[in-house]
N, C-alpha and C positions, 0 to 999 in steps of 0.2 A: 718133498721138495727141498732143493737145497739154494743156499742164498750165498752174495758174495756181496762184500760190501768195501766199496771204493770213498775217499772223504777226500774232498781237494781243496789244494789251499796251500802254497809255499809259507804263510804262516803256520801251520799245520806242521810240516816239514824242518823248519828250523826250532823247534819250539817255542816260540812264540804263543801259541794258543797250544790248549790241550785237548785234545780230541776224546770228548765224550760221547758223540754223536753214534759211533760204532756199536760200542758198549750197548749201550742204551737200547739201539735197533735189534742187535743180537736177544738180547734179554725181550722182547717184543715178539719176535718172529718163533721164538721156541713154541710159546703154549697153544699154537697152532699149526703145528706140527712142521715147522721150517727150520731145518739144519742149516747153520751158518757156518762153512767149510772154508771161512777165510776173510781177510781184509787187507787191503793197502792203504796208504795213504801216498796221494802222486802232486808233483808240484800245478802251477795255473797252466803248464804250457799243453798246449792244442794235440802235440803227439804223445806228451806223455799220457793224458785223458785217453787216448785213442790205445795205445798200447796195456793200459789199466783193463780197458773195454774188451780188448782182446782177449784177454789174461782170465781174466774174470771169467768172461761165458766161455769158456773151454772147462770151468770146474762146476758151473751151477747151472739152475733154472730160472734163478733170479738175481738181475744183477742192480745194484739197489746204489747210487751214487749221492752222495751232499757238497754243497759247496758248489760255488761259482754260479748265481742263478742270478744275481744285484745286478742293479746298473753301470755300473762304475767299467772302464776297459779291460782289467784285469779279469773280470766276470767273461769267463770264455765257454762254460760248459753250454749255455744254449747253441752257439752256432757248430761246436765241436761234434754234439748230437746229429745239426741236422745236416752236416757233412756225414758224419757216421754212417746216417740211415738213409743218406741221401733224399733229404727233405727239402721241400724250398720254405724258407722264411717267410712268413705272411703275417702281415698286419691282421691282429686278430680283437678286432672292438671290441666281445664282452670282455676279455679278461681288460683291459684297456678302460673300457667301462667301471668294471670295479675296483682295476686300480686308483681308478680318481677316487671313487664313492672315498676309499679306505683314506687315500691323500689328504680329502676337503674334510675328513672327520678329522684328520691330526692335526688340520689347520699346517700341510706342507703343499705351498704351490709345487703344482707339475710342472716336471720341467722335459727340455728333449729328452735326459737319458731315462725320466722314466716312461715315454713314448715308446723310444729305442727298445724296453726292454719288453713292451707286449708284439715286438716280434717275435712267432714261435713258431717252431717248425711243426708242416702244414698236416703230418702223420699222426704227429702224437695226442694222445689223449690228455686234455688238461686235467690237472688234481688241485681240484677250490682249496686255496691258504688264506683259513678264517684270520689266521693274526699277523698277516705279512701280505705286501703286495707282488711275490712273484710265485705263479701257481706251478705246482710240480708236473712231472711230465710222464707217460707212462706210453711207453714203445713196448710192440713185439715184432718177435721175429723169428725164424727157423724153431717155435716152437718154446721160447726163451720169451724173458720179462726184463725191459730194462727199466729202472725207474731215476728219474733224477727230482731232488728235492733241495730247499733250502738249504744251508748249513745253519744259520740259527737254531740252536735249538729247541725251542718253543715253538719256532713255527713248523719243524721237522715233528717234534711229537707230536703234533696236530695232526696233520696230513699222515703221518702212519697210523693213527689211532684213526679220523673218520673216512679216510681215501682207502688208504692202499691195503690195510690188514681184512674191512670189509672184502674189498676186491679178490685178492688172495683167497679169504672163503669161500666166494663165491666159484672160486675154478678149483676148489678142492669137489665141487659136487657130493657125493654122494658118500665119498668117502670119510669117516668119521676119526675123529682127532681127539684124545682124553690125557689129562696128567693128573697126577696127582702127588704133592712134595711130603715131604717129612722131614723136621727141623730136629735134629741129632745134635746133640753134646755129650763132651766127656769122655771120647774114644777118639784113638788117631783115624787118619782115612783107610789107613793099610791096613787097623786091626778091625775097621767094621767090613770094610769089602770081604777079608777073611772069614769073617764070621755067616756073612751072608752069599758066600760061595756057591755053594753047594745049589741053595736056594734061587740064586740068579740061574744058575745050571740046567734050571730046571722050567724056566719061563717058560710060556710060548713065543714061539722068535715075532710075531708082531711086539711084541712088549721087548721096552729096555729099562735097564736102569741106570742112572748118573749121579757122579757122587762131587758133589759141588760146594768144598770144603774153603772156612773164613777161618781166622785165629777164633778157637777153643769150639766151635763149631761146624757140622755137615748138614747142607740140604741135599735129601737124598730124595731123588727125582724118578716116578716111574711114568713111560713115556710109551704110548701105544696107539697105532691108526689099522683101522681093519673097516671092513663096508659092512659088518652088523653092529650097530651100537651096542645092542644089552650081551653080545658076546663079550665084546671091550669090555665095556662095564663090569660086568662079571670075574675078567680074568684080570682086572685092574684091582679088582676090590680081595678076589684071592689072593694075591701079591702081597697088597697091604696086610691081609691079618698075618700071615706068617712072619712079614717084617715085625711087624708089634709084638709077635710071641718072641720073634729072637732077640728085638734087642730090649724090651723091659723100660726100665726107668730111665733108659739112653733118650728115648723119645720124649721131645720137648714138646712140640705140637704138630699135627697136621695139617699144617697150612704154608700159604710160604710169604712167612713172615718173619720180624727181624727177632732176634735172639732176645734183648730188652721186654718186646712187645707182648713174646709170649712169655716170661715173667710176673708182666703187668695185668696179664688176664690168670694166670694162678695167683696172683693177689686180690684180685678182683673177686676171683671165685670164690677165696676166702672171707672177702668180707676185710682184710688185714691190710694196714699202712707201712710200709719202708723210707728207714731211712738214712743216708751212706755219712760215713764220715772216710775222707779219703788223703792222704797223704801226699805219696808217690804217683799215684794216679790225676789229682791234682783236678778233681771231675771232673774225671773222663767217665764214670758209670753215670753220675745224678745229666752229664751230657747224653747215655745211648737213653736213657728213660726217657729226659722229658722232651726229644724231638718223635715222637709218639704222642700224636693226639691224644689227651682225655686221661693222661699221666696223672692228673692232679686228683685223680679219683682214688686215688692210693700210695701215689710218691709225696712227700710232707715237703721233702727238703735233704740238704747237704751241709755240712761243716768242713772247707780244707783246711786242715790240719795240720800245715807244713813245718811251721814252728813248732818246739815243743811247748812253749809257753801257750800255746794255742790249743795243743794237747790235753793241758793239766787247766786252763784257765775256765775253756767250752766244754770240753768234755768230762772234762775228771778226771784223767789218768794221773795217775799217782805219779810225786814226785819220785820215791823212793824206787817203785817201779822201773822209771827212767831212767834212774841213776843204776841200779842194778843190774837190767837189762837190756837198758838200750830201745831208743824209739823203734827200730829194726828187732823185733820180739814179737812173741804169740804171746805173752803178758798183754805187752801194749799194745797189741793189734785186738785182744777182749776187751779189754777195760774201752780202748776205742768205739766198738761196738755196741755195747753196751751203753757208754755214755751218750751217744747220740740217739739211740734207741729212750736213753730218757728223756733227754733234753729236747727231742720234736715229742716225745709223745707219742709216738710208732711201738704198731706191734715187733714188728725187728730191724734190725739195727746190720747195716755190713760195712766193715772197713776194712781197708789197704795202707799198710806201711811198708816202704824198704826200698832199695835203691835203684831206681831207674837206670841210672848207667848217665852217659859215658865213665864216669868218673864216681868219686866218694866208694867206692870198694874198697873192704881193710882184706888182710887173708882169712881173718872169721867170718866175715860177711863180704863176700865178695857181690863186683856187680850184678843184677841179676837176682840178689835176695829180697824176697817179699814175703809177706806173711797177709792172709788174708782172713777176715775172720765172719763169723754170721751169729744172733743172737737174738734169742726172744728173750722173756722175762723168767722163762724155764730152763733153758737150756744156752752153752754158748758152746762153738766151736771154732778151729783155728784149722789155718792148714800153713805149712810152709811150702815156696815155690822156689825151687831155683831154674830159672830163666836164663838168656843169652845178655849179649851186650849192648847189642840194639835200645836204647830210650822207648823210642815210639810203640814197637813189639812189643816191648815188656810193661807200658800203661793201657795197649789195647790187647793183649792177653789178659794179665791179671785181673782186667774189668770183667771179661766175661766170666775167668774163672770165679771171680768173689760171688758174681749173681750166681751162677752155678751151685757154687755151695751152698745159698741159701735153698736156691731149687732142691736139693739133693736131700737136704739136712729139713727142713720144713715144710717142702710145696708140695712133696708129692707123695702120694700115700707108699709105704714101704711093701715092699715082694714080701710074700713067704713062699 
């Protein structure tokens, strides 16, 4: 099945609000087997809504819209619909009914326009919105899904998670839907898809593969629907070992979860504590850990260390150190490591010095120089990066490459 996804809102359009509602849905509709071949974003007005609609169902099966459902005049998508599908508006008590319930629990008198808005056109199938008072709407037609929901977001991931992705299953019938990701670092996307050539080449055409690349990270997605499950299964689970033999110690986890997380479960496994001293990054790594529930089972803590005096005072890095090589140094990016590795009490220690950018680039350390380092009580290691110009890139690369390193260098049992 394939899905189109329409967001309306002249706020939306000027930007004023940022539209993550799309996103969001996209990312929803995959792991059951809905291709999302497209979105727009169309202003409040009635033709544009109708010309979106048009657009839409010429590319999909499901045309899936947010925004304009409130009270307020501006809220136009209900009667737009039941022009659309040529509905009449109808006073429709339950939803009306529980509009109030949800009203008198917030302690908000009803007023006309929230009367006005349990008008709803007389075809469509309501969708219950446990956290909002205006319920989603779900049309068909010529064989086509139209849905229209919220724009809030909360109240929209509600209604797709208990309404509309049920519903969806239930009209897949018989036919069976399976994924399964793989969380890849340390290879660009063009050198893994190369590597795994051949291998893709060789699929069964129900199976696909997608390669779903962040800064220093691929989740690589394999994606199959066929009417015998344990065949799926089967030829899902073949896929996978080959992928595992080809790409080795590439493979971070089998799941699809965030880079940090599965870190945090090879520290976990270990039994072992980390802990970042960070500079140039300015934590942004002790930030991707501990928005990750249950971090605290093995992350101790952080030192920025943007000062040098902060350097030599917390951590220890040698004076002479500093003066000889520079806070921008694999010296100082060890002794980094290492120092906050003693000073929380962690079994390792990873730190980031060097220059973010826009600016402070000399011609020996131009912007874009970082130094990243990993260290237990046995071992220490360093790597140098040189990066772009970009600020932002070069504190959310080099974070994942630091954890990386430690992955590389301590988490994971080595090949022979």
């Amino acid at each position: 099945m394939k899905a189109y996804i329409i967001t309306i809102g002249d706020e939306l359009l000027i930007g004023q609000v940022t539209d993550t509602n799309s996103g969001w849905i996209a990312q929803a509709l995959a792991p059951i087997g809905v291709e999302t071949v497209g979105k727009m974003t169309v202003g409040d007005g009635a033709e544009d809504i109708k010309k979106g609609l048009d657009f839409a169902a010429n590319l999909a099966d499901i045309v899936i819209l947010t925004g304009g459902l409130g009270p307020t005049k501006d809220d136009l998508t209900v009667s737009v619909l039941a022009d659309y599908f040529g509905a009449e508006l109808v006073f429709n008590d339950d939803a009306f009914a529980k509009m109030k319930a949800k009203l008198t629990q917030y302690q908000v008198e009803v007023s006309d326009s929230h009367r006005r808005q349990s008008f709803l056109p007389k075809s469509a199938i309501l969708l219950d919105n446990a956290l909002g008072t205006a319920p989603g709407m779900w049309f068909e037609r010529n064989n086509r899904i139209f849905v229209a929901i919220p724009g809030v977001p909360r109240e929209m991931k509600s209604i797709m998670r208990e309404e509309i992705i049920p519903k969806l299953l239930a009209k897949a019938g018989d036919r069976h839907i399976l994924h399964k990701t793989f969380l890849v670092a340390g290879i660009p996307e063009s050198s893994l898809s190369e590597r795994l050539e051949k291998m893709e080449g060789q699929m069964p055409d129900f199976l696909s593969l997608a390669y779903l690349p962040k800064l220093g990270t691929i989740r690589l997605r394999i994606s199959g629907e066929h009417d015998d499950a344990l065949v799926l299964a089967q030829a899902i689970d073949s896929v996978a070992e080959k992928i595992r033999q080809e790409i080795g110690s590439l493979l971070v986890a089998e799941e699809d979860i965030n880079f940090a997380q599965a870190i945090g479960q090879l520290l976990v496994a270990q039994k072992a504590t980390l802990a970042t001293a960070e500079s140039c990054t300015g934590g942004h790594i002790a930030h991707l850990i501990t928005v990750n529930s249950g971090a605290s089972a093995y992350f101790k803590g952080t030192v920025v260390a943007y000062a040098n005096e902060v350097k030599e005072n917390i951590l220890g890095v040698q004076s002479k150190t500093l003066e000889k090589y520079g806070a921008v140094s694999r010296a100082t990016a060890e002794e980094m490591a290492n120092g906050v590795r003693k000073a929380l009490g962690t079994d390792y220690g990873v730190a980031t010095t060097g220059i973010a950018g826009p600016t402070g680039g000399t011609p020996d350390k131009p912007v874009g120089t970082i130094w990243i380092a990993a260290a237990s009580k046995d071992k220490t290691v360093a790597k140098k990066l040189q990066l772009g110009e970009n600020r932002l890139t070069n504190i959310e690369f080099s974070s994942v490459l630091a954890l990386n390193l430690l992955r590389k260098v301590f988490l994971v049992k080595k090949e022979t």
